[in-house]
N, C-alpha and C positions, 0 to 999 in steps of 0.2 A: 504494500500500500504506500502512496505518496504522500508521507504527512510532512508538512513543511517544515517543523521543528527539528526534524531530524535527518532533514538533506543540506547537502555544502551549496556554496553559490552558485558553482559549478554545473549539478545537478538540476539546480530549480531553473537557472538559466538554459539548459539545452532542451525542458520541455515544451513549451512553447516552439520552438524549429521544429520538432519531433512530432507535434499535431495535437499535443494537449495544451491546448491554451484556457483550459477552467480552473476555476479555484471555488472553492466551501468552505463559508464561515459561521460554523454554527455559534448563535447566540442565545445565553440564556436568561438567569438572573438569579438573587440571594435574597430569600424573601423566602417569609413565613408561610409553611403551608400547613395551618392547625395545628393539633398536638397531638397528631397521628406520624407526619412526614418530617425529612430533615427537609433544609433552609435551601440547599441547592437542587431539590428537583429537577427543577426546569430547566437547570445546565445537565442536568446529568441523560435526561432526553435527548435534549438536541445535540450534546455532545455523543452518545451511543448512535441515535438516529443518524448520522452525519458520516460516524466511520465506517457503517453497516454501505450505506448509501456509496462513498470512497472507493470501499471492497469491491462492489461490482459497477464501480463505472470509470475508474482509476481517475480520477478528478482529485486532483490536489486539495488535501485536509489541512487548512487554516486548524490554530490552535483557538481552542472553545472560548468565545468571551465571556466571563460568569458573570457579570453584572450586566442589568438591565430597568428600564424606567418604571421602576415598583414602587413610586411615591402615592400612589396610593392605596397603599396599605396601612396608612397611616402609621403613626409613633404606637398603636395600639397594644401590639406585639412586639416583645422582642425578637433580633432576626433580622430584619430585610436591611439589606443594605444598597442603595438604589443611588440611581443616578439622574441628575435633570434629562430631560427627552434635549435640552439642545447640548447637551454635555455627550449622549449617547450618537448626536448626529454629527457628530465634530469626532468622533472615536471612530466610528465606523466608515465616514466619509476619506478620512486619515488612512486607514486599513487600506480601504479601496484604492487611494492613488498609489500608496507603494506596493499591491497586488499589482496592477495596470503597468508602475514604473518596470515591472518587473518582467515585463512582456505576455502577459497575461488580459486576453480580450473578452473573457466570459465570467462573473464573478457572481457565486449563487449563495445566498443569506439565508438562512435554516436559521427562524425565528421559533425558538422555544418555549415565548413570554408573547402573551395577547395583549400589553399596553407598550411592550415593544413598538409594536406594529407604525404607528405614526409617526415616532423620529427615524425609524427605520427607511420609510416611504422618501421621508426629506432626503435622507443621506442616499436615497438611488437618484431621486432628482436631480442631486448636486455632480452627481459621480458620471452620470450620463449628460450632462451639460458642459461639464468642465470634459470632458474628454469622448472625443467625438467615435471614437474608434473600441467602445468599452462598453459591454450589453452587460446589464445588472437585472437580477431577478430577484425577487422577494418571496420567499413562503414561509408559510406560518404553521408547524406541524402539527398541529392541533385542527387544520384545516383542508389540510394539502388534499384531499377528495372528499368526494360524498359520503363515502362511506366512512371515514376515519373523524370525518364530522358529525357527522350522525353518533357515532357512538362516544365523542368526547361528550355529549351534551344531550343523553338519554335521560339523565336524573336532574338534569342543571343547565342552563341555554347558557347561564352565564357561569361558567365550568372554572371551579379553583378547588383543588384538593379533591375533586370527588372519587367516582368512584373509577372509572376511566384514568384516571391520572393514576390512583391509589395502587390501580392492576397492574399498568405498566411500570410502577416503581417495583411492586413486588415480584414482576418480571425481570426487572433489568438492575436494581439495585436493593434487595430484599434489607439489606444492613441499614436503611433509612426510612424502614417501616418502622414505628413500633406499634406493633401486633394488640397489646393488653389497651391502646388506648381507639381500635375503631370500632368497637360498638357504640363508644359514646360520641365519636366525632360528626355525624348525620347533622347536619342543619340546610333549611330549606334555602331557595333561592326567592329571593325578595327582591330582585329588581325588574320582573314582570308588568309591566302597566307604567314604570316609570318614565316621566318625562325625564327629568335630569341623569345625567352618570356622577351615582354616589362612591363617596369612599367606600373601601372593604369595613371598615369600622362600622358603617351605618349601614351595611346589607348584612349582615352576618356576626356574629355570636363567638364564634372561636376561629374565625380566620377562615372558615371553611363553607362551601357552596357545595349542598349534592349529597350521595349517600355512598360516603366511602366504606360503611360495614359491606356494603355489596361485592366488596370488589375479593378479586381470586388473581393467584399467579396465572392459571389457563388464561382467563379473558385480554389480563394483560401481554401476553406472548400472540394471544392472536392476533391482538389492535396493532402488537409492533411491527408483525411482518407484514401487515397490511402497510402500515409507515416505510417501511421498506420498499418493499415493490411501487407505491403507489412513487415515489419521490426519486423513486430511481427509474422510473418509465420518464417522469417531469424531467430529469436532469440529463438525461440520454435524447429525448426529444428536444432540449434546448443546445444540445453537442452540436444538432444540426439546423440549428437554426441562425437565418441570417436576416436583418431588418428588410420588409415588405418592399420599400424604396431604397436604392442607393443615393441619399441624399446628404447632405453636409449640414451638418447641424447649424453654421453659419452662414449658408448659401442662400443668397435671396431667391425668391420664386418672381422667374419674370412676368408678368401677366403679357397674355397672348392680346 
C-alpha cells in the first residue's frame, strides 16, 4: 500500500509519471461520543475506511487528520477537542496545495465528521480555484451511498453515537466500546421539526442521538464492507474521470 508517511521523496515523486496521480485524506475529529464510545471515533472510521479503500485502488494514503469542526458539542462534555471550521479550511486547503505541489492532480477527502462537511466544501472551492489543473472531491462516509445512508440513520436522521456508529466501532475498534455502559446510552433524536440547528447540548442528554444498545459486531462488519466497496467503486470511477469541458478556469468565454 502507498501510504505517504512512509515513502522517500523519491518515491512519492515518480508516482504521478507512473499514472497515479491520487491522493486520500481521511478526516476525522476528537469529540465526545456519550459514555458508551472513546473520543476518537470518527478518526478511527475514516482512518480504517480510507486504508481498506488504499488497498484496493493503490491511491496514495495521506496521514488521518484527527481533529475536526466539533464546536458544537458544546463545553458540555468533557473530550472534544475541535477546531474553528475557518481554522479546519486553512489546514486542509494547506494539505491540498503541497499534495498538488507534489505533482499530484486528483485529491479525494474521506470526511468522517458530518459538521466537517462545510469548511471542508470551502477548502475544495479554494483548492480548485487556486489551481486550475487539481480535481478535488468530497465524501462524507456516513453518506457515500444509499444504502450506507440508510443505515447510518435507521434509529436517528441526525446520527451521533448511535447504533450504526456503535456497530462499526465494535467492528473495527472493539477497545473503545465500553460494553457495561450501552444499555443505558439510548436517547432519542430531538431535532425533528426543528427550524434552527441546535447545539449537541440542547438535543440530547448524554452526548448521544439513537439507540446504540442495538448495535452488534455483525451489523457493524456489514455497514463497513458496504463502506468499502461503495467508496472504492467512487474512487476508481473518479481514477477516470476528466472535467466535462476542457476549459481554463481563467479563460474568458467569448460571446458569439
Amino acid at each position: 500500500m502507498n501510504q505517504w508517511h512512509r515513502m522517500t521523496w523519491e518515491e512519492i515523486g515518480h508516482l504521478p509519471a507512473a499514472g497515479m496521480d491520487a491522493a486520500l485524506l481521511p478526516v476525522g475529529a476528537t469529540e465526545q461520543h456519550g459514555p458508551h464510545l472513546g473520543c476518537g471515533m470518527d478518526s478511527e472510521i475514516a482512518a480504517q475506511l480510507s486504508q481498506k479503500v488504499s488497498e484496493k485502488t493503490e491511491v496514495v494514503l495521506l496521514p488521518t487528520l484527527p481533529y475536526g469542526c466539533s464546536i458544537g458539542h458544546s463545553h458540555s462534555w468533557p473530550g472534544t477537542i475541535a477546531l474553528q471550521p475557518k481554522t479546519l479550511i486553512d489546514v486542509v486547503k494547506e494539505i491540498g496545495d503541497w499534495v498538488h505541489a507534489s505533482g499530484f492532480k486528483r485529491f479525494f477527502i474521506v470526511n468522517g465528521h458530518v459538521s466537517n462537511f462545510a469548511p471542508l466544501r470551502c477548502a475544495l472551492e479554494m483548492l480548485r480555484a487556486e489551481h486550475d489543473d487539481f480535481m478535488v472531491a468530497l465524501i462524507n462516509s456516513g453518506t457515500l451511498s444509499e444504502r450506507v445512508r440508510e443505515r447510518h440513520s435507521q434509529d436517528a436522521s441526525d446520527w451521533h453515537a448511535n447504533e450504526a456508529e456503535t456497530s462499526l466501532i465494535m467492528a473495527l475498534a472493539p477497545e473503545l466500546v465500553r460494553q457495561e455502559r450501552l444499555k443505558d446510552s439510548d436517547d432519542p433524536d430531538r431535532t425533528a421539526g426543528c427550524v434552527f440547528s441546535h447545539p449537541v447540548n440542547r438535543t440530547s442528554t448524554n452526548g448521544v442521538t439513537g439507540k446504540p444498545s442495538l448495535a452488534t459486531t455483525d451489523k457493524g462488519q456489514e455497514l463497513f464492507t458496504w463502506m468499502v466497496e461503495d467508496l472504492s467503486t467512487l474512487v476508481k470511477k473518479g481514477m477516470k474521470e476528466n472535467p466535462p469541458l476542457a476549459q481554463g478556469y481563467f479563460k474568458k468565454t467569448v460571446p458569439v
